[in-house]
C-alpha positions in Angstrom: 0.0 0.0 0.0 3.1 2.9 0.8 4.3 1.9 -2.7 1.0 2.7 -4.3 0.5 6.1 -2.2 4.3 6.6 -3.3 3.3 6.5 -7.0 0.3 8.5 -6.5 2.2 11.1 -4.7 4.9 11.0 -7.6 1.9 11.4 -10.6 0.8 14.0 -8.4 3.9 15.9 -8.6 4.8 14.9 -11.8 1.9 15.9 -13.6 1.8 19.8 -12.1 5.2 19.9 -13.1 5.0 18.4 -17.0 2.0 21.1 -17.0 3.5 23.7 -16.1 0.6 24.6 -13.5 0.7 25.1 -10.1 -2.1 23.9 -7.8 -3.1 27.0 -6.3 -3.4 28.3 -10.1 -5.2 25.2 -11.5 -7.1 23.8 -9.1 -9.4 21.7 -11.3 -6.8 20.2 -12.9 -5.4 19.0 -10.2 -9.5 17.7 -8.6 -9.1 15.9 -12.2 -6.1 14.3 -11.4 -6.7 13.1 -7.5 -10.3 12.0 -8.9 -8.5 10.2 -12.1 -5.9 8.8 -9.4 -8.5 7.5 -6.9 -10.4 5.7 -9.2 -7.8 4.1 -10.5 -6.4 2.9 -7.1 -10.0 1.8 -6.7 -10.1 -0.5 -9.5 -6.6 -1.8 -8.8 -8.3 -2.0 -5.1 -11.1 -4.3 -6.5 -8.7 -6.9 -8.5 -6.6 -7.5 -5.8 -10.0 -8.3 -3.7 -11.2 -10.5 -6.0 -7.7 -12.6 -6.6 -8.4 -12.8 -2.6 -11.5 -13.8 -3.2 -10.6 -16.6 -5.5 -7.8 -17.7 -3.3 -9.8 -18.2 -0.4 -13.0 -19.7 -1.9 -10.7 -21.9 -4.6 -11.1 -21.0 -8.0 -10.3 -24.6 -8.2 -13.0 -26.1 -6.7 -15.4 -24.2 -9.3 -13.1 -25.6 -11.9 -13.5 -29.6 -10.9 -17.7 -29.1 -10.1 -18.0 -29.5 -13.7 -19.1 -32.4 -15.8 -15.7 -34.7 -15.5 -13.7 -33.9 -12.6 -10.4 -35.7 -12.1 -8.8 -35.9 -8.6 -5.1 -36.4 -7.8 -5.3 -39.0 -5.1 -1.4 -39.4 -4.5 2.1 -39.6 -5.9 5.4 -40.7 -5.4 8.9 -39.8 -6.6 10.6 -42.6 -8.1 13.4 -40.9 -9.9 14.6 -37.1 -11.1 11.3 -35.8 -12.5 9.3 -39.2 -12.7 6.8 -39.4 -10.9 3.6 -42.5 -10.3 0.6 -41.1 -9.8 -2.7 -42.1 -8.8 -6.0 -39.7 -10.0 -9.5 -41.3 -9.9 -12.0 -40.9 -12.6 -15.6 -41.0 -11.6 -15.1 -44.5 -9.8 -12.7 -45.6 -11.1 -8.7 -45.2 -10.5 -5.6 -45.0 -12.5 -2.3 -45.4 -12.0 0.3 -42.8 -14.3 3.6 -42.8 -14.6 5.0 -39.1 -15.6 7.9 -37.8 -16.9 9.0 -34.6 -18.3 8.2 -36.3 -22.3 5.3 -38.5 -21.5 2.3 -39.7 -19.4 1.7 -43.6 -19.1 -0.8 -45.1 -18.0 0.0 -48.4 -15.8 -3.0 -49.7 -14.2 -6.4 -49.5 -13.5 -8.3 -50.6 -10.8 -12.1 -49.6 -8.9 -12.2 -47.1 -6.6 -10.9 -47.6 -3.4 -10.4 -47.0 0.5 -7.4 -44.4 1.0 -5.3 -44.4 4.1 -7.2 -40.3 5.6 -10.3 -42.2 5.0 -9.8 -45.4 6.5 -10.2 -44.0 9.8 -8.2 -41.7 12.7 -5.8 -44.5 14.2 -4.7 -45.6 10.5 -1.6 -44.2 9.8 -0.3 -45.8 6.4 2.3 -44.4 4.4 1.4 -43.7 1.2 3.7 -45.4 -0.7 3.5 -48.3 1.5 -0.5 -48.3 0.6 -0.3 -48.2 -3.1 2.2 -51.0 -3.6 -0.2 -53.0 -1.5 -3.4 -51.8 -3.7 -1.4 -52.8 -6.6 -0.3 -55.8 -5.7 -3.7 -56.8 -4.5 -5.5 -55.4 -8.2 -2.4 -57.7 -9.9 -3.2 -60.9 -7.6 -7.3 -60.5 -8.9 -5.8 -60.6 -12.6 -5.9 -63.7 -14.4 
């Protein structure tokens, strides 16, 4: 906020100067420039409030209410940039591996419990839980 009152303050000065009027000469001038200031702080005022706004409420949320939402369920860091991930698709879940050149897809398996679901006391590593759901989805395959 003191930088944005700094550069008011400085268009202020500025602008009597470049005009070569003084404000006790010109006084509309200078109403037209406060007034011309101010509403632009107040728009500048209003963007920021709404890039709050969206923060706080999650544009995000808005963005995965629609018609085909995809949620990241986990990942894991196997290597330098490769990651396996998990994201479920309506009911169903699949298992990527990601590099920086190309998306895989591994498996795919039904929907199923995770670990912050299964209940307070359940403290499961990740990792630990989805070598264990794969090796269970592997085991059903004939």
């Amino acid at each position: 906020m003191r930088l944005i009152a700094l550069f008011a303050a400085l268009v202020l000065c500025c602008s009597d100067a470049l005009a070569g009027a003084t404000p006790a000469t010109d006084p509309a001038a200078s109403a037209n420039l406060v007034q011309i200031t101010l509403s632009l702080l107040l728009v500048v005022g209003v963007l920021i409030g709404f890039s709050a706004l969206f923060k706080k409420f999650g544009l995000n949320r808005m963005m995965n209410s629609g018609p085909f939402p995809v949620k990241v369920i986990g990942a894991v860091s196997i290597g330098n940039n490769q990651r396996l991930m998990v994201i479920e698709v309506n009911d169903e879940w699949i298992v990527l591996g990601v590099t920086p050149q190309q998306i895989t897809n591994i498996a795919t398996m039904p929907r199923q419990e995770t670990p912050d679901t299964a209940g307070p006391g359940n403290k499961v590593q990740f990792s630990a839980w989805m070598q264990s759901a794969l090796e269970k989805y592997h085991a059903k395959k004939p």
